[in-house]
C-alpha distance (Angstrom), angle and dihedral (degrees) to the residues before:
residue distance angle dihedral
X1 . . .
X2 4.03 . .
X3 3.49 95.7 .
X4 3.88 83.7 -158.5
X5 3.56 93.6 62.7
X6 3.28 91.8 46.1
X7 4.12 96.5 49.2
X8 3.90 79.9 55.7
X9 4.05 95.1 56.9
X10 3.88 91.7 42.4
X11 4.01 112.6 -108.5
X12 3.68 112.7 -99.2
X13 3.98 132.5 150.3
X14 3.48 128.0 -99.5
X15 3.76 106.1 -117.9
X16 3.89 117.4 -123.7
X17 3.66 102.4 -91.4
X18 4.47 90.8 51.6
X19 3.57 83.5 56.5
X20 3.66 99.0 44.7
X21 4.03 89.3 45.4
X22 3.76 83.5 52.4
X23 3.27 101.9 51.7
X24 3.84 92.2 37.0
X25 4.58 88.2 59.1
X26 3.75 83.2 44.9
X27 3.70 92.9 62.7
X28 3.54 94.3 37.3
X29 4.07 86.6 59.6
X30 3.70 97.7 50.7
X31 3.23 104.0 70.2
X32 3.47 98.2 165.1
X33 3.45 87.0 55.5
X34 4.51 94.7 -140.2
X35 4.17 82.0 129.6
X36 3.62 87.4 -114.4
X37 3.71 126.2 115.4
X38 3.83 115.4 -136.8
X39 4.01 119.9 -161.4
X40 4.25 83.2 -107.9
X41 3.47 92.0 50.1
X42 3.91 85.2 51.8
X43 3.58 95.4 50.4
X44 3.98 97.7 39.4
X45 3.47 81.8 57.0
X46 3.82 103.8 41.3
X47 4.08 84.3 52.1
X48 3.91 90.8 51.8
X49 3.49 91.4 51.3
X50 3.64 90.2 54.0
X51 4.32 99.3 -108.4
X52 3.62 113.7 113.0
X53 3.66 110.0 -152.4
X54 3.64 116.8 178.0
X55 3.86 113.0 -119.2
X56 4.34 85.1 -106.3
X57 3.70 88.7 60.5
X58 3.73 97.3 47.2
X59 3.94 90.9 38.3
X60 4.17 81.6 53.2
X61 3.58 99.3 48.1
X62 3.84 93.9 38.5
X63 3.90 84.7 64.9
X64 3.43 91.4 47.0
X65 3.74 98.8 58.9
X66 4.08 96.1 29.4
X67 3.77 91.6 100.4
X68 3.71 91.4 170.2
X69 3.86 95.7 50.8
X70 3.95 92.9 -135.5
X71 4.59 86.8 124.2
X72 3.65 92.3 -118.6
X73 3.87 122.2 90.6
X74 3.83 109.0 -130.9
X75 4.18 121.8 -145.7
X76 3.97 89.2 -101.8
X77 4.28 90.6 49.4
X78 4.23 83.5 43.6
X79 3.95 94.2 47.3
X80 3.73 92.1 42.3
X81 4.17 90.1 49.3
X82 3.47 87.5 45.6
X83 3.68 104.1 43.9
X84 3.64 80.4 47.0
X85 4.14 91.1 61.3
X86 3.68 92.8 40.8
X87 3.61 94.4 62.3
X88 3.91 94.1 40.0
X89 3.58 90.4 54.4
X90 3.79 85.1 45.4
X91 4.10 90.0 57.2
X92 3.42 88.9 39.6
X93 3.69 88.2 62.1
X94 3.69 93.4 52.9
X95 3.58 91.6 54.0
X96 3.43 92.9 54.8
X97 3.83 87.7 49.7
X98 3.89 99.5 46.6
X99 3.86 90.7 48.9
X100 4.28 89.3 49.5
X101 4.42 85.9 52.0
X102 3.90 82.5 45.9
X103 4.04 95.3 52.0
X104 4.03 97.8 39.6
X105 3.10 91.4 72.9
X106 4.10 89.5 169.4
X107 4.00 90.8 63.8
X108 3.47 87.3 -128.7
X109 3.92 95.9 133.8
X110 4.09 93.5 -117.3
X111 3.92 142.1 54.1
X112 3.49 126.6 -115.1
X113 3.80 118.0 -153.9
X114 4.20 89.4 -97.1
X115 3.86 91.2 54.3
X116 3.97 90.5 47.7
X117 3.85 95.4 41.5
X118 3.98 85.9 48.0
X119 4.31 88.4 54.4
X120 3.85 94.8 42.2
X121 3.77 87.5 59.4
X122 3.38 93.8 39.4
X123 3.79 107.0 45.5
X124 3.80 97.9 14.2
X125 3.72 145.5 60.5
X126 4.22 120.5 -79.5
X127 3.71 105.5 -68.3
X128 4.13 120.1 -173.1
X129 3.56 112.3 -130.1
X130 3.64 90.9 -103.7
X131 3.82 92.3 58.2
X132 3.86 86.4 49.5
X133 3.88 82.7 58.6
X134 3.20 105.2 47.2
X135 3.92 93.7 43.8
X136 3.99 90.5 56.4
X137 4.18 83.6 46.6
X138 3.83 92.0 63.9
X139 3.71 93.5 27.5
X140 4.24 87.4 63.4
X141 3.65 91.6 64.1
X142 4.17 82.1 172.0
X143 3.54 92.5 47.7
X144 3.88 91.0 -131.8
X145 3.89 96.6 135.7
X146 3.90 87.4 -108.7
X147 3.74 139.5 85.3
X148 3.51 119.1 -140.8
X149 3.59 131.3 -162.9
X150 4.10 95.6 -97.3
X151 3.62 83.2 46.7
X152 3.79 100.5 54.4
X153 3.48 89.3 46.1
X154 3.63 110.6 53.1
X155 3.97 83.9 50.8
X156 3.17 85.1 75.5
X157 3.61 109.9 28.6
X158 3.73 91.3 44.6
């Protein structure tokens, strides 16, 4: 693992069950069960996990987490990539969070359409009012006039 990249997420252990999930989709993969990953056994898996990676991308990020250069990834090069992606997907999710305190700016725990309107200009490109609109519409996936934190959030993060 980068330790760079992972100085910049803030080092923290993956609890039990991560690591047991981890280990559990690594087996799953290697279906020949040698303990070594091969760039099929990458995108078999990638395809039953629903991500559809052409066989370029999984050739270029097998070669990026290959540290021993033998063309198979290994359960220790898997764990560390995907320990790696938890915990970016973990910052990630703070981001998301700090930036929702920063735009409701009433401390209510939610955005109304004024608040979100009011960041979009702010933060993002020109949007017309009925952009603005629409943009609150699919980020209220409960329709309750508000967006909440969770809400906000898995806009982004799908």
């Amino acid at each position: 693992m980068d330790p760079e990249a992972l100085a910049a997420i803030g080092e923290r252990d993956l609890t039990v069950e991560e690591k047991k999930e981890i280990r559990k989709v690594y087996r799953s993969i290697d279906t020949n069960g040698d303990n070594q990953l091969s760039a099929d056994e990458i995108l078999r898996g990638a395809h039953l996990l629903g991500i559809n990676p052409t066989r370029e991308e999984v050739t270029s990020w097998m070669s990026e987490t290959d540290k021993d250069g033998n063309g198979y990834m290994g359960y220790k090069e898997f764990f560390e990539a995907m320990k790696l992606k938890l915990l970016s997907k973990e910052d990630d999710r703070r981001q998301l969070e700090k930036a929702f305190k920063k735009f409701d700016t009433k401390n209510n725990g939610y955005l109304n359409k004024e608040q979100l309107a009011k960041a979009l200009r702010k933060y993002g490109e020109e949007f017309t009012a009925e952009e603005e609109e629409e943009f609150f519409r699919i980020a209220d996936a409960n329709g309750d006039g508000k967006i909440q934190v969770e809400e906000f959030v898995d806009l982004f993060m799908g």
